[in-house]
N, C-alpha and C positions, 0 to 999 in steps of 0.2 A: 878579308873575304875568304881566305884559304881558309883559317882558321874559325872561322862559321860553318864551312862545308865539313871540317874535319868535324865540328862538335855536332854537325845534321847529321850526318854517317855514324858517328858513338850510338846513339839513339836507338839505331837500327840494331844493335849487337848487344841491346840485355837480353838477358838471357832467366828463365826460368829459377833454374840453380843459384844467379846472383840474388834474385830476389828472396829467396827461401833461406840465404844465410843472412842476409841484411835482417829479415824476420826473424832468424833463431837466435842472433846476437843483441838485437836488442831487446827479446823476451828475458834473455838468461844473463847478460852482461858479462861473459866467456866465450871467450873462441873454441875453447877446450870442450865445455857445455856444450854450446851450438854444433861442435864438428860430429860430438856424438849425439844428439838429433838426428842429425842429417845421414848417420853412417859414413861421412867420409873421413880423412886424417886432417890435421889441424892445418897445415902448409895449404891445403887446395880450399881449406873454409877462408884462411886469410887471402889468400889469391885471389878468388870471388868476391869478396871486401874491396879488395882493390880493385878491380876491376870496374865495379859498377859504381865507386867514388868515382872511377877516373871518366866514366858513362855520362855519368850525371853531372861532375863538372863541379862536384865539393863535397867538401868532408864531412863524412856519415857519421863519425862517435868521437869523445874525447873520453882520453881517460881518466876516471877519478876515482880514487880510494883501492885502487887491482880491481877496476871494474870499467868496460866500456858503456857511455853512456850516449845518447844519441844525442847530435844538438839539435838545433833549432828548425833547423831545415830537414835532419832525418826526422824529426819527430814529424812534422805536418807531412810528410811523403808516407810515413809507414801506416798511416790510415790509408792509403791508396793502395799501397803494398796489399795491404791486410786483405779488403775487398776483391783485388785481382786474383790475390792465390784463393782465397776461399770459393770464386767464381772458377778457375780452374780444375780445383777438386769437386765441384758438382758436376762439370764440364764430363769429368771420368768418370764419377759414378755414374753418372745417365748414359754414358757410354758404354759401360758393360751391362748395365740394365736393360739397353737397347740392342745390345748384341747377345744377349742372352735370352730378349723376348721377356724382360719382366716390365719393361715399361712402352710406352706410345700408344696412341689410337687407332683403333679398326674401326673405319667406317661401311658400314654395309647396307645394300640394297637390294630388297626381297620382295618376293608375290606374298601377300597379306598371309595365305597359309601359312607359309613358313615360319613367320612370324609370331603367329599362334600356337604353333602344332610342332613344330621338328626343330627350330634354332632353338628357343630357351633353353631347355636341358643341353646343349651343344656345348653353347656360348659360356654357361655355368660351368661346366668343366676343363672349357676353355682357361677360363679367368682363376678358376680354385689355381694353379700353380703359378698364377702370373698377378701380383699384388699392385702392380704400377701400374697395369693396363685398363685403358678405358673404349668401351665402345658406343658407337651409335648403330641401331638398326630403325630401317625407315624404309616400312613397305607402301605399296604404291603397284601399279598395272605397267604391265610389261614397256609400255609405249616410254614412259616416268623416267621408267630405269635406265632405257637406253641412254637419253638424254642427260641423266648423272652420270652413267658412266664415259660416253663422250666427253666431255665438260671436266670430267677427272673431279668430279664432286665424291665420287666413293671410290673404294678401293678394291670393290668387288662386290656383282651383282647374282642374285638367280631370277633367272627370269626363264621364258618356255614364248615360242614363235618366234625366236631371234633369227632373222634375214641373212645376216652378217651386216659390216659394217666395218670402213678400212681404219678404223679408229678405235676399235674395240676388238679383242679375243677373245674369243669363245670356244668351250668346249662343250658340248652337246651330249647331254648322255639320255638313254632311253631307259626308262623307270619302268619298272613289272606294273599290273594293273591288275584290279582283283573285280569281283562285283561284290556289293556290299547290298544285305538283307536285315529287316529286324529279325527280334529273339522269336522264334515259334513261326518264320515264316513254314510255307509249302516245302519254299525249295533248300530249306535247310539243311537238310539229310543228302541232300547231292554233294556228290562230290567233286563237281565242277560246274560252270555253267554260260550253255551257249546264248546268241541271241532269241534262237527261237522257244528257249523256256521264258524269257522275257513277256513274250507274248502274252496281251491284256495284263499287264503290270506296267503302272504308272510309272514312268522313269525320270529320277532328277538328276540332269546334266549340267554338263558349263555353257557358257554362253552360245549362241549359233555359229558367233562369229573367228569362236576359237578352232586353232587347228586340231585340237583332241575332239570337239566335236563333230568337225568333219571328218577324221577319222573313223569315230565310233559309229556315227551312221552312213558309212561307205559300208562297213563291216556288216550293220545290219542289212544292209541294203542285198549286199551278195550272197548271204544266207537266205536271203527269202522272207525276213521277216522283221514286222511293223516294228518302229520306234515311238512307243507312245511316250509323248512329252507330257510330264507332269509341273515337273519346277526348274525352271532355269537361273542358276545360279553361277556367280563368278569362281568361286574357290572350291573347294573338293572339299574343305574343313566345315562348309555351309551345309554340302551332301552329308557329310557324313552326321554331322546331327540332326538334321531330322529325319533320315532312313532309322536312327535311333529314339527318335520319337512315334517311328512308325508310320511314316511318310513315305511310300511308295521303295523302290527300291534304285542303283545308283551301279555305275562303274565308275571306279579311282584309282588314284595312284596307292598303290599297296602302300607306301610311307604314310601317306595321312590316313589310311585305315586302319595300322597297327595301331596309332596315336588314340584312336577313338574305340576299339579291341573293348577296350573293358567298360566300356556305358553301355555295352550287349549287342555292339554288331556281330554279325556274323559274317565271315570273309569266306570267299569261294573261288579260286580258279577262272577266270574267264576265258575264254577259246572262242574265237581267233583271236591273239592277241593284239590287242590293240595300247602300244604301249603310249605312255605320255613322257614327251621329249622335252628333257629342263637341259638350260645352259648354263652355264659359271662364265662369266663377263669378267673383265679386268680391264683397265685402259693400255691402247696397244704401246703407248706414246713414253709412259712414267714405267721405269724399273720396279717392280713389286717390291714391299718393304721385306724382310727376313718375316714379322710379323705375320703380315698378308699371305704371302706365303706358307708358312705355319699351320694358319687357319682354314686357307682352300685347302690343303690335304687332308688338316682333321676333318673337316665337311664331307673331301670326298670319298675318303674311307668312311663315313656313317653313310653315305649311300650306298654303296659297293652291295649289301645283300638284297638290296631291292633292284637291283640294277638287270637289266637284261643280257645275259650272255651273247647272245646274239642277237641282235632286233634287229626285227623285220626290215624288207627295206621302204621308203617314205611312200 
């Protein structure tokens, strides 16, 4: 019985190093060979020999011809051997890969704009120096998102009307807002533009029930002056093309106005500002990966010049 527990307890005490010279000795059939594989001196490669015979509970090589060969029992073990270390040295590679940010998943969850308009070129430059890494982005309406990000389905969201929620962290930033014209409108030649130049121009907005909406016609509201509803749309990427087709005219977030710059909008100033307030979501619950991390900075560094210095307050 003692000596069952003694040979349970052996078990416990292989060790790495034993295994690695049991492999270099019977690739090379030298101790001398294997100790210089290994870099260590010959005495600690034989030491490790013995030790993990004495592990294992029999004898790993005989010798024949100045040459150690393995018997019958090292040989069906060193298929095992083989597979553990080659498992272990993936083990490390994927660990500096992952600690260097060249491997793992980013999963992400966005408002459909984003997705169109502002991550692709992001995500692209993201990935050009990180060859192991893969992503998913999966846009969806703000309500979607909270829900994955609770749930810890993703690993970071943007989304805009976020409540709070003791299950989630958010950071709230307030986005510049521009108003958006086609090419050859009236009010082109201005150099900024209030609500009350809107007046009798069809305007395409977001939904009613959004809070930039309420917003924006508070704003007209206290100027004085009418909000004519032309097309009510969810995303600003919707506005902004067909104010480019020549569909009435639009306030957005200056990010997804730049995006669309060169199909011939023309961007202007708006006053009073009325900014649009996105959040960056993570779950409160799971440590961020080094990855995830990474990524919400490069993100919020691309927002930083659209961002408002001071906004208003709600």
């Amino acid at each position: 019985m003692e000596e069952a527990n003694l040979r349970k307890d052996s078990h416990l005490a292989i060790r790495l190093r034993q295994l690695e010279a049991f492999r270099a000795v019977a690739r090379t059939g030298l101790i001398t060979r294997a100790a210089r594989q290994m870099g260590i001196s010959q005495p600690a490669t034989s030491r490790l020999l013995r030790d993990f015979s004495r592990t294992m509970g029999f004898e790993l090589f005989r010798r024949r011809g100045g040459r150690l060969e393995p018997t019958r029992e090292a040989r069906y073990l060193l298929g095992e051997v083989e597979r553990l270390l080659d498992s272990v040295s993936h083990l490390e590679e994927l660990s500096k890969d992952l600690t260097e940010r060249r491997a793992g998943h980013l999963r992400i969850a966005c408002l459909p704009g984003f997705a169109t308009s502002h991550l692709p070129g992001l995500v692209a430059r993201f990935l050009d120096q990180r060859p192991g890494v893969t992503v998913t982005i999966e846009p969806d309406r703000p309500e979607r998102i909270l829900e994955w990000i609770i749930g810890e389905q993703y690993d970071f969201g943007i989304t805009d009307g976020f409540a709070g929620h003791p299950a989630v962290s958010g950071e709230t930033l307030a986005m510049r807002t521009v108003c958006i014209l086609p090419r050859g409108h009236r009010l082109a030649r201005a150099s900024l533009i209030r609500p009350e130049d809107l007046a009798g121009e069809g305007l395409i907005h977001t939904r009613r029930d959004s809070a930039f909406y309420r917003a924006l016609e508070q704003t007209f509201a206290r100027c004085g002056a009418p909000l004519n509803s032309l097309v009510e749309v969810r995303q600003f990427t919707a506005a902004c093309m067909l104010v480019a087709e020549g569909v009435g005219v639009s306030v957005v977030s200056e990010l997804d106005a730049c995006e669309y710059e060169r199909r011939g909008l023309v961007l202007r100033p708006f006053l009073p500002a009325v900014p649009h307030r996105i959040t960056l979501l993570h779950p409160t619950h799971t440590p961020l990966s080094m990855l995830t991390l990474e990524f919400i900075e490069m993100f919020r560094a691309s927002l930083r010049p659209h961002v408002l210095e001071e906004p208003p307050p709600e």
